[in-house]
Residue, then its C-alpha position, 0 to 999 in steps of 0.5 A: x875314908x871309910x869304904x867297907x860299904x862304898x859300892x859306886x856308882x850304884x850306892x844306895x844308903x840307908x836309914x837304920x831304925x832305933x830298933x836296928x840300932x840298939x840291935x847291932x849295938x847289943x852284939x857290939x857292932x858300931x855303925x862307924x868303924x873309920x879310924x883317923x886323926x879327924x872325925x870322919x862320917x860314912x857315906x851312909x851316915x852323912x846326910x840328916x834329912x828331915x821334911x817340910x810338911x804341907x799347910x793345910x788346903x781343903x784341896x789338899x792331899x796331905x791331912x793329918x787330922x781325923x778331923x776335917x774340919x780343920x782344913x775346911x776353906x774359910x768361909x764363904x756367903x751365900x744370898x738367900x732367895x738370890x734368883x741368880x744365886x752366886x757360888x760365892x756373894x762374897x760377903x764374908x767380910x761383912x757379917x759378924x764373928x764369934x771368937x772361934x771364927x762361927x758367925x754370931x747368928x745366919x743368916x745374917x743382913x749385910x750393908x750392900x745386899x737385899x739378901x739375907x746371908x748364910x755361911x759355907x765352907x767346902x773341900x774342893x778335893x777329895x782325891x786324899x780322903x780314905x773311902x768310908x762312912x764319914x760323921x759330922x757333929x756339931x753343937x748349938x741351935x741352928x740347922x746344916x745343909x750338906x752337898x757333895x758326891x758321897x752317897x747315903x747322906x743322914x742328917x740327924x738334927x735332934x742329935x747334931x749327927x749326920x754321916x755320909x759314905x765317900x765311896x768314890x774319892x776322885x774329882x769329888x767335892x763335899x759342901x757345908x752350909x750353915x742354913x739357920x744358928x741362932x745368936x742364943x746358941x749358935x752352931x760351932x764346934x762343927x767336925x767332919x771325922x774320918x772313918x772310924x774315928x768318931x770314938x778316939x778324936x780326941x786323944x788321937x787327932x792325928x791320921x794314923x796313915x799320915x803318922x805311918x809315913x811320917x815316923x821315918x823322919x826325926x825332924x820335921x819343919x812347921x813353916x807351912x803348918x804355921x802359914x808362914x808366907x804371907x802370915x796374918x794377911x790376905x792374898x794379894x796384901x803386904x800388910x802396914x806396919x803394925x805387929x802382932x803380939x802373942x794374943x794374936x796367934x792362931x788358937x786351937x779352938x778356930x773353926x778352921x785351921x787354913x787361915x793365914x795364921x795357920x796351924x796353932x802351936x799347940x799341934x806342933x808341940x803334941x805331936x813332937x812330944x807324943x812321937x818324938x819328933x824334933x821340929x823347925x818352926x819359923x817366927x811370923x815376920x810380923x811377930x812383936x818382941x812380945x810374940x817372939x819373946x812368948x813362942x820362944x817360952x811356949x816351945x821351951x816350957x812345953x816341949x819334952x826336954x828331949x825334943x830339938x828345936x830349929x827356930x828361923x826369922x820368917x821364911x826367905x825375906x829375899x824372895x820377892x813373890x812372898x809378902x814377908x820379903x815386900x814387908x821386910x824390904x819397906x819397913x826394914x830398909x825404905x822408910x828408915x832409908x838403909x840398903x837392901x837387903x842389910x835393913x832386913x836384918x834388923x828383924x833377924x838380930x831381934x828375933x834371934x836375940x829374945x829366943x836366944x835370951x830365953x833359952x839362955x839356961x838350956x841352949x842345947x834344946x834349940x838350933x838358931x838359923x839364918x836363911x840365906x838365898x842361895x843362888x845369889x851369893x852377894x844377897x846370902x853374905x850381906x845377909x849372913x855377915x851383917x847377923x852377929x855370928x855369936x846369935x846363931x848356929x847354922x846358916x840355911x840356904x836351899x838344896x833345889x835342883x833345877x832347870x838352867x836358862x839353856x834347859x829351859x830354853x831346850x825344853x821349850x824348843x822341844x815344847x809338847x815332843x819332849x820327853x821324860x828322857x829329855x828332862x832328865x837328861x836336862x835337869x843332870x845337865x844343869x846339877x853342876x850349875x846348882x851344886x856350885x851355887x850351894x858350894x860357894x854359899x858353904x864355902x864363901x859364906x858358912x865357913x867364913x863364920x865357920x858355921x854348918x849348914x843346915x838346907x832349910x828346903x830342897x829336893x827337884x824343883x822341875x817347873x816352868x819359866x815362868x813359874x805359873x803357867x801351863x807349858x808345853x812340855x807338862x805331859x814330860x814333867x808330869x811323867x818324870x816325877x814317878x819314873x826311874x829317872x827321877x830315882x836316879x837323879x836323886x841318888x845322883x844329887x845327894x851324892x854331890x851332897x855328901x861333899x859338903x860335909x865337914x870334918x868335925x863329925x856333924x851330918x848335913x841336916x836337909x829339909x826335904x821339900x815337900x811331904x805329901x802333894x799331888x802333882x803339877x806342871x804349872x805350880x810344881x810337883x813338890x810332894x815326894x808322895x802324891x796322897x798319903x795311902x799311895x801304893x807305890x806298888x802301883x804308883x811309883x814314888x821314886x823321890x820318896x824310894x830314894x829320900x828313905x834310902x838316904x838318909x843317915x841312921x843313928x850315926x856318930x863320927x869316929x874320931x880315934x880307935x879308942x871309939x871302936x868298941x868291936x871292928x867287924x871282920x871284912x866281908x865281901x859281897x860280888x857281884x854288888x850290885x846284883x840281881x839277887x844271886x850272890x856270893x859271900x867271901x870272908x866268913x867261913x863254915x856255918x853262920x847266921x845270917x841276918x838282912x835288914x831293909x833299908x827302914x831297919x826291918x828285919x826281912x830274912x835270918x837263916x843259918x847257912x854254910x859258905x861256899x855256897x851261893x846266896x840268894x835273895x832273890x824273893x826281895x824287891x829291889x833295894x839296899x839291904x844291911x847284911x849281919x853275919x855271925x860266924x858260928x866257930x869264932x863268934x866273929x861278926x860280919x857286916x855289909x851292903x848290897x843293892x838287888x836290882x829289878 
């Protein structure tokens, strides 16, 4: 075991930065020092954990475009001259289209009404937005109305322009309504820009605020930007049996990307290349060999060479509140009369047969996963073991914790009296119950086929039974979301974690779910932010606080002594935790002194003598990465400490 840094029960880890990284290896210092005849991590170094991004909603508090337009809600009618003048007269189906999703012409005549019809699109929430002067242009003949709670509205017809300022964001709503277009020109190509960002749309349509929070991460899964629940079909549909091909994917130029193909390929690919990133992308289930055999040249031909690819069949075709499992199960298993959920696989095997085919030349670019379902083991193994194991590289169940039929039963005993306390207290209590579901599908399934894991979802699932409605313990499961509990609940769960680790040097890949939503009692709080600019100073964000710190940096297993280049000397830190006052054994007379926070941040560097006490005490409370010279021998030093508030 390597223990230099352990310090339990109180271990907080850390994510070091690439700058942090090529520091200490400038100066000869590895982040793994363990010595032994398998390949070992740290416990700082076992967790890869990366993040599920939120789909677009126009309610929505994640956005990363400038442009607006892009999670604006599909469109919706409006009658013309209607004296009883419906939000929604729902006629959206009926009117003709352009390519890029604009009507052909508005207002437009429809079978089933007297009244002409006009389009609207709407964001129902702007509790995300930043405060500022917002510009809408457009192109084309025709005129826009505009209603919402902004202030200063100027409409500039002649110049297709007009701006209004957001100066209060809560609760607030903004409407656009396509009044007149004319079918020579119709209007189209309408973007509603951040502030500020009518200059550099173009080459950055990316929020820069979104971008900030995201960096941390070097892996991100598309599954949601991609629409991939219930892909291609409308609420409420399963779909018949037909396939889509590559034509019929989401395409750049469409007037909103909310729609149930979901943000196009082209996005995903920019930002990987343009940030590094490496990304999950999830096949539509309604994918033809076509499709499948097309996105899989996209993303090899177009991403750097650098970037790592995960690709997955769909999104939990056992999960039956999802179309894509209903549509599995009929087309995969009734019709052709083969069991449940063994007929679903035929759709994996083809998915992962072309990807695998056409990244035949550079298989290192991409990781195949199978998800599997991990609170039923018998549905993971049929699933997993009836998959040639040869066509895949992990197997992917979720990492949730949750509430236990007894804690929920409590819960609702104890309905609007509960407390934070109270489900804190019931969610620990029910860990054991989640761990050993995840530990049996590591054990019974992966490891029979002696594949990693890779958790393709996970983090708090706190919501009520059933799923949906409002309960009567909400205020308690609100609050616990950005109180210390949750911090520590955390802290907890991804220690239990770390022991699913194997011995071959390979960290646990884990996709946070989700990255940016607000909070819900009936629905979920899944967001480890609430909005992008949240100021955790004021708003905590215990899930976020806790991911940051556990996430493994830049690591690599040691697997002889002939992997170490420079041992570091032992340093000793006590009290550990601590306050902020400390002391330091093992170096001696003057030294350098350099302490990192827990993103790689340099925060303090001092030169000082031993003996003395140390104090970091102006530091918020935190894991630090201490770095030591000693001045005499040139011997360097390292270690971590955790201040508490």
């Amino acid at each position: 075991m390597c223990n230099l840094f352990r310090v339990k029960p109180y271990l907080v880890k850390l994510n070091i930065s690439a700058s942090m990284i090529k520091f200490l290896l400038s100066i000869g210092v590895l982040l793994c020092t363990c010595v032994g005849a398998h390949a070992q991590l740290p416990d700082s170094c076992k967790l890869a954990m990366g993040t599920n991004l939120a789909g677009l909603a126009d309610y929505g508090t994640e956005l990363p475009f400038v442009d607006l337009m892009r999670n604006s809600r599909e469109w919706y009618t409006k009658s013309v001259g209607d004296p009883a003048s419906p939000f929604n007269s729902e006629f959206a189906d009926s009117l003709s289209y352009r390519p890029d999703g604009y009507p052909t012409h508005a207002p437009q005549m429809v079978n089933g009404s007297v009244y002409p019809q006009q389009v609207a699109t709407i964001w129902g929430k702007t509790d995300g937005w930043p405060l500022g002067q917002y510009t809408v242009l457009w192109d084309g003949d025709g005129e826009l109305s505009f209603f919402g709670t902004y202030e200063n509205l100027t409409v500039l017809a002649d110049d297709r322009r007009a701006t209004f300022d957001l100066v209060n964001r809560i609760d607030g709503v903004v409407e656009i309504k396509i009044v007149r277009s004319e079918m020579a020109d119709p209007i189209h190509n309408i973007r509603l820009l951040m502030p500020g960002s009518e200059a550099t749309y173009l080459e950055q349509p990316f929020n820069p605020v979104w971008l900030e929070k995201v960096d941390v991460f070097q892996t991100v899964r598309f599954m949601d930007w991609g629409s991939t629940n219930g892909w291609g079909t409308k609420a409420g549909e399963t779909g018949d049996g037909s396939l889509t091909d590559w034509a019929g994917r989401s395409q750049p130029d469409f007037y909103t990307w909310t729609h149930s193909k979901g943000i196009p390929y082209e996005m995903m690919v920019r930002f990987m290349n343009d940030y590094d990133k490496d990304g999950w992308v999830c096949v539509p289930h309604t994918a033809s060999e076509d499709y499948v055999r097309e996105m899989a040249r996209f993303f090899r031909d177009n991403l750097e060479p650098e970037r790592h690819l995960y690709v997955e069949y769909s999104n939990e075709i056992w999960n039956w509140i999802f179309p894509q499992a209903q549509w599995a199960n009929r087309y995969g298993c009734e019709i052709p009369g083969i069991s449940w959920p063994e007929g679903t696989t035929t759709f994996i095997q083809n998915m992962l047969d072309v990807w695998t085919e056409e990244y035949a030349g550079v298989p290192e670019r991409t990781s195949r996963v199978v998800g599997v379902q991990a609170g039923w083991l018998d549905v993971a193994q049929r699933v997993a073991f009836n998959v040639d194991s040869a066509s895949f590289d992990f197997v992917s169940p979720t990492f949730y914790f949750g509430f236990t039929d007894e804690a929920e039963a409590e819960l609702d005993g104890l309905g609007a009296g509960a407390t934070v306390a109270d489900v804190a207290r019931l969610a620990r209590a029910s860990m054991p119950t989640g761990f050993a579901y995840l530990s049996d599908i590591k054990t019974e399934v992966a490891d029979r086929i002696n594949k990693p894991l890779a958790c393709y979802e996970g983090g708090q699932h706190l919501t009520p039974n059933p799923f949906g409605v409002v309960p009567s313990y909400e205020q308690a499961l609100i609050d616990v979301q950005r109180d210390t509990s949750m911090y520590n609940l955390y802290n907890e769960w991804f220690d239990l974690l770390r022991t699913l680790v194997d011995d071959k040097g390979r960290p646990l890949e884990l996709m946070n779910f989700s990255f940016v939503a607000p909070r819900s009692p009936q629905f979920g709080s899944w967001g480890m932010l609430e909005t992008m600019d949240q100021d955790t100073a004021l708003i905590p964000a215990p899930k976020y606080k806790a991911i940051l710190e556990n996430m493994a940096g830049s690591c690599s297993a040691t697997t002889s002594a002939t992997d170490i280049a420079f041992t570091p000397g032992v340093l000793t830190i006590y009290p550990n935790p601590n306050d902020g006052m400390m002391r330091m054994e093992g170096v001696e007379g003057l030294h350098s002194l350099r302490v990192y926070n827990a993103t790689g941040q340099l925060v303090m560097a001092r030169e000082r003598r031993s003996g003395s006490d140390l104090s970091l005490g102006a530091l918020p409370s935190g894991s630090y990465f201490l770095l030591v010279r000693e001045e005499s021998s040139g011997k360097l030093f390292r270690a971590r400490v955790v201040l508490l508030e």
